[in-house]
C-alpha positions in Angstrom: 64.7 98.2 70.7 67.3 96.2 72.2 67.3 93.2 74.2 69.6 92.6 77.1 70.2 89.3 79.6 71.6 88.6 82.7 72.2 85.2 82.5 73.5 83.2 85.9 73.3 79.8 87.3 70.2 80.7 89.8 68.5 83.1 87.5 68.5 84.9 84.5 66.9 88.1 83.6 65.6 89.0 80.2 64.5 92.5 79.3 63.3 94.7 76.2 65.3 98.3 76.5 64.8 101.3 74.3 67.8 103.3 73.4 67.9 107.0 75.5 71.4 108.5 76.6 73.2 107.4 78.5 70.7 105.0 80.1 68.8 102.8 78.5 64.9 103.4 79.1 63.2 99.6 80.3 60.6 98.7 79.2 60.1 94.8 80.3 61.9 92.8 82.7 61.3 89.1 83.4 63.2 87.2 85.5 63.6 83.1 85.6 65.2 80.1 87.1 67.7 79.1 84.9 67.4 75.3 86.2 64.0 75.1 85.1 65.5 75.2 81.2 67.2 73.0 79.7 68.8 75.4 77.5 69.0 78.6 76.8 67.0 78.3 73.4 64.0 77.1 75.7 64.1 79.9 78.4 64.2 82.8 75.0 61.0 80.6 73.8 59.7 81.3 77.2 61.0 85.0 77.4 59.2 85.5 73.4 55.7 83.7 75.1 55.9 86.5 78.0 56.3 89.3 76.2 53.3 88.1 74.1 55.2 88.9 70.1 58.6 88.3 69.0 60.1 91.5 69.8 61.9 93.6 66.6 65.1 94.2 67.8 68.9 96.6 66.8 71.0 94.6 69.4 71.9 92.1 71.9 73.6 91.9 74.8 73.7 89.2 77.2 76.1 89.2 80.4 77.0 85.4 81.1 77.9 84.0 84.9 81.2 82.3 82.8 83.8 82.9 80.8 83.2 84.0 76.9 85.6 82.0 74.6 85.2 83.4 70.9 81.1 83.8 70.1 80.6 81.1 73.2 80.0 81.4 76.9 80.1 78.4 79.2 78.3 79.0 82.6 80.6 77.9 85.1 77.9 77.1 87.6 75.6 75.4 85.2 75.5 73.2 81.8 74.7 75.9 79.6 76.5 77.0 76.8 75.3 80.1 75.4 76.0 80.7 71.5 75.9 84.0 69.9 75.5 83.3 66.3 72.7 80.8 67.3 70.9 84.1 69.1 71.7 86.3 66.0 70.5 84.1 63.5 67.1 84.2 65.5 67.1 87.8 66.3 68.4 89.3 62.6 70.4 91.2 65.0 74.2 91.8 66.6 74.9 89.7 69.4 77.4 90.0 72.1 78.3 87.9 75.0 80.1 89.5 77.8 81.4 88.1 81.2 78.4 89.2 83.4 81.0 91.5 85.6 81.9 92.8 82.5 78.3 93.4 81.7 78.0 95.2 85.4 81.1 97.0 84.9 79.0 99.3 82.0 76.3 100.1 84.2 78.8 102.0 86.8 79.1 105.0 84.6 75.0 105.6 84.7 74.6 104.5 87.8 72.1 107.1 89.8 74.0 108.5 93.1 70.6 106.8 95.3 71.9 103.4 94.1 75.3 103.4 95.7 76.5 103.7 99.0 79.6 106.0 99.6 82.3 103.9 101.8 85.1 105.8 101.4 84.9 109.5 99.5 88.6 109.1 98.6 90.0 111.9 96.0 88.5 110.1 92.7 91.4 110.8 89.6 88.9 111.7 86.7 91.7 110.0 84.3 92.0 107.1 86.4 91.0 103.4 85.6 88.5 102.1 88.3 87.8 98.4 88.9 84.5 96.3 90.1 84.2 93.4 92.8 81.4 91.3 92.8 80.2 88.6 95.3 76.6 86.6 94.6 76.6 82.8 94.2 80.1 83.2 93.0 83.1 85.7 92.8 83.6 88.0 89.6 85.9 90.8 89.1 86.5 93.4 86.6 89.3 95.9 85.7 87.4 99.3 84.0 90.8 101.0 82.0 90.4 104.8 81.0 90.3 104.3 77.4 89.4 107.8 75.6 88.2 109.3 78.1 86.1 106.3 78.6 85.9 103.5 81.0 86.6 100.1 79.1 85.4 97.1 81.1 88.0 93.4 80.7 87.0 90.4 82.5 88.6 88.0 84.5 87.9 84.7 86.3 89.8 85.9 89.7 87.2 84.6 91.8 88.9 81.1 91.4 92.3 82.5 91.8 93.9 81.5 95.5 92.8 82.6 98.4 95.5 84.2 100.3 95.7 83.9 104.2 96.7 86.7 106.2 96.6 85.5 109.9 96.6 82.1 111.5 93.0 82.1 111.9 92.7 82.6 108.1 95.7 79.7 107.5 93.3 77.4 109.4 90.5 78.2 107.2 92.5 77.9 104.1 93.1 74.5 105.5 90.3 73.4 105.8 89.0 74.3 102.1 92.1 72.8 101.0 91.1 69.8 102.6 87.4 69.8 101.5 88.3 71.1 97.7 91.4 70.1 96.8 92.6 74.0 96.9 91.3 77.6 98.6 90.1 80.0 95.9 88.9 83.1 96.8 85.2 82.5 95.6 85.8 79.1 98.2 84.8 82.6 100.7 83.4 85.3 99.2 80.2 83.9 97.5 76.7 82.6 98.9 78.8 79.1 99.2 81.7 80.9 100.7 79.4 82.4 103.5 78.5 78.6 104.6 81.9 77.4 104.6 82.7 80.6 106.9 79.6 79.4 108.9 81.2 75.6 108.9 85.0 76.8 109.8 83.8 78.9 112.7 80.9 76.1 114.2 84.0 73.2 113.9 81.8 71.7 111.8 78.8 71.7 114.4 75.5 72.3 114.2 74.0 75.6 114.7 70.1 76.1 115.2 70.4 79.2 112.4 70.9 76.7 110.1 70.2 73.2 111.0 67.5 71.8 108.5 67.3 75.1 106.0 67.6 74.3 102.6 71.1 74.3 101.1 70.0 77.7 98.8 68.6 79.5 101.7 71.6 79.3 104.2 73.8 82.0 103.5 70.8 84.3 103.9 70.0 82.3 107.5 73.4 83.0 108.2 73.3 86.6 107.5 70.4 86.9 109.0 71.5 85.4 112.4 74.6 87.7 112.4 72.9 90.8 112.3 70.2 89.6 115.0 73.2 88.9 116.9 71.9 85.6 118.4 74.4 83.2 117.6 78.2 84.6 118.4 79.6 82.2 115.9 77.1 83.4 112.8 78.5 86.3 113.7 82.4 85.9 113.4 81.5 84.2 109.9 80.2 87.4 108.6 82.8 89.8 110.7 85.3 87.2 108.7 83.3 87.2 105.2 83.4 91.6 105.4 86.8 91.9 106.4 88.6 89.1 103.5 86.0 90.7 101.3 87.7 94.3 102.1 90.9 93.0 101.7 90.0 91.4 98.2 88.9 95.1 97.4 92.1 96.3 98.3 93.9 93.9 96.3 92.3 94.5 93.6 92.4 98.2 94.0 96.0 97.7 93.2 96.3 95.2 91.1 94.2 98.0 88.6 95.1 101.1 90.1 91.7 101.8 90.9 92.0 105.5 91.6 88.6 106.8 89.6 87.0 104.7 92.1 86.7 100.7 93.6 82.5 99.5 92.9 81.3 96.5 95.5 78.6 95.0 93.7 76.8 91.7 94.3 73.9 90.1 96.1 75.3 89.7 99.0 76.5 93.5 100.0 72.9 94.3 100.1 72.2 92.0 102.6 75.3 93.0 104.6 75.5 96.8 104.2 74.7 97.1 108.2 77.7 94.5 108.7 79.7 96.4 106.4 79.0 100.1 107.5 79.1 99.2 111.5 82.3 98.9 112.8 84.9 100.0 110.0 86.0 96.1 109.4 85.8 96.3 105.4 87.6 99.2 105.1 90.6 98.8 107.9 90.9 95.6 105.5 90.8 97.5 102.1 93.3 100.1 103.9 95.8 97.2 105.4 98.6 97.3 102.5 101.4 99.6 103.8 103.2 101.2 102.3 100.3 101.6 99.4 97.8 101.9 102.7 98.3 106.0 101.6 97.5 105.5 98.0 94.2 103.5 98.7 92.7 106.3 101.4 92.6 108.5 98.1 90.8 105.4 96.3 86.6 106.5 96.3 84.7 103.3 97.4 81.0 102.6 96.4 78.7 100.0 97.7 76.1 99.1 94.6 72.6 99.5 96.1 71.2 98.4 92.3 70.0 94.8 92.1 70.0 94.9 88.2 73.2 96.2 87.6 73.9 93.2 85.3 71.0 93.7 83.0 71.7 97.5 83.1 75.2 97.2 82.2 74.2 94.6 79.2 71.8 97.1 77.9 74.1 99.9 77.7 76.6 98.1 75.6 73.6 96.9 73.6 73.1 100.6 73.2 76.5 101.1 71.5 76.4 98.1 69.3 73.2 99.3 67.6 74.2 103.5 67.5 74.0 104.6 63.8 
């Protein structure tokens, strides 16, 4: 058996695999707030109570919402620190702690064709690297390079690289995150926190009834929500902004990784936005806008992740490899 985590600031997801090719067969999945713990150590105590006997395990593999540093992961979002000789002393077993869009990026290769959404068939290169973007309550990117034969997952922290403006409208708005953070990132935009300063840039900083009194957690989905009702024109420039820097960021990062075995848009939030997204050709015009590349990225393939567990999956598969033999 193998255990693999998905661990974020908002919630973390525990589950017990068994090992089957390529995919790892589930078997048990519980998911928790990670603000109800104080530590990880507490939530596993929880996770051993649920399952009802400490499970005997081959592996470990826990995707963390931070960077890794060594056998540590810091949550960026959260006071956690995640230690991976702490886990393996209590689990007799390897550990390993990946970045959790590393731990995504190994799910894309077992991925059924039901969970994703084709955007862009492009002319996938079967020898190419491809490359993952992520937004949820943050921003998290990941280069996959064709090691092999096989696609190799590094992580990154870009989501708190610079956000780069490319109107006046978007100058504005990177003025008024400079103003409120001390500096744009791109994660200041594309994230659940990103949506609501979208929602703030385009209401001047007025109130809006789609929002006004809903809990701080809740309003990116209220904004969403009132975008694709239509009912407030302003919710709705937010999102028509949040889809097309989003495609942009895609197509940045297409290049930056010469994504051509394929570009992967995973995340929370592009399942709540997939109408947005697929409606009037925003995302992609964005992803496209690079002349004189604007060629090479038609003949980039462009998937929409429909999975909401693609974090767990991917931990589990690299769990998978750790305990082969």
């Amino acid at each position: 058996m193998i255990l693999a985590g998905d661990v974020g600031g908002t919630k973390t997801l525990l589950g017990v695999f068994e090992r089957a090719q390529p995919r790892p067969s589930q078997l048990h999945l519980f998911r928790y707030s990670t603000t109800a713990f104080a530590s990880f150590a507490e939530l596993l105590a929880a996770f051993v109570r649920d399952l009802g006997a400490p499970p005997r395990l081959d592996a470990i593999a826990l995707g963390v919402a931070g960077p890794v540093v060594g056998r540590v992961a810091r949550l960026t979002n959260h006071t956690w620190a995640v230690d991976a000789d702490e886990i393996a002393a209590w689990a007799h077993a390897p550990v390993a702690l990946l970045n959790d869009l590393e731990a995504m990026a190994y799910s894309l290769e077992v991925l059924a064709p039901h969970e994703q959404v084709v955007l862009q068939p492009g002319v996938p290169e079967p020898h190419g690297h491809a490359a993952l973007v992520a937004a949820g309550t943050g921003l998290g990117e990941a280069a996959l390079h064709r090691v092999n034969g096989r696609l190799v997952p590094a992580p990154s922290e870009a989501g708190h690289a610079d956000f780069a403006a490319r109107s006046d409208q978007e100058w504005a708005l990177a003025q008024m995150l400079t103003a409120r953070y001390g500096r744009a990132t791109v994660e200041h935009v594309l994230s659940g926190p990103g949506l609501v300063n979208l929602h703030r840039f385009t209401h001047d900083g007025r109130g809006c009834p789609a929002v006004d009194g809903v809990d701080v957690a809740q309003q990116p989905a209220a904004v969403v929500s009132a975008a694709l009702a239509g009912g407030c024109g302003r919710c709705v420039e937010a999102v028509r902004l949040f889809v097309s820097i989003y495609g942009a960021e895609a197509g940045n990062l297409a290049l930056r990784t010469l994504a051509t075995a394929g570009l992967y848009v995973g995340g929370g939030i592009v399942r709540h936005i997939l109408p947005a997204i697929q409606r009037d050709g925003t995302f992609l015009e964005a992803f496209l806008a690079k002349a004189p590349m604007d060629g090479l990225l038609r003949r980039v393939p462009v998937r929409l992740i429909l999975n909401a567990d693609t974090g767990i999956l991917g931990a589990a598969v690299h769990a998978q490899s750790l305990s082969q033999g």
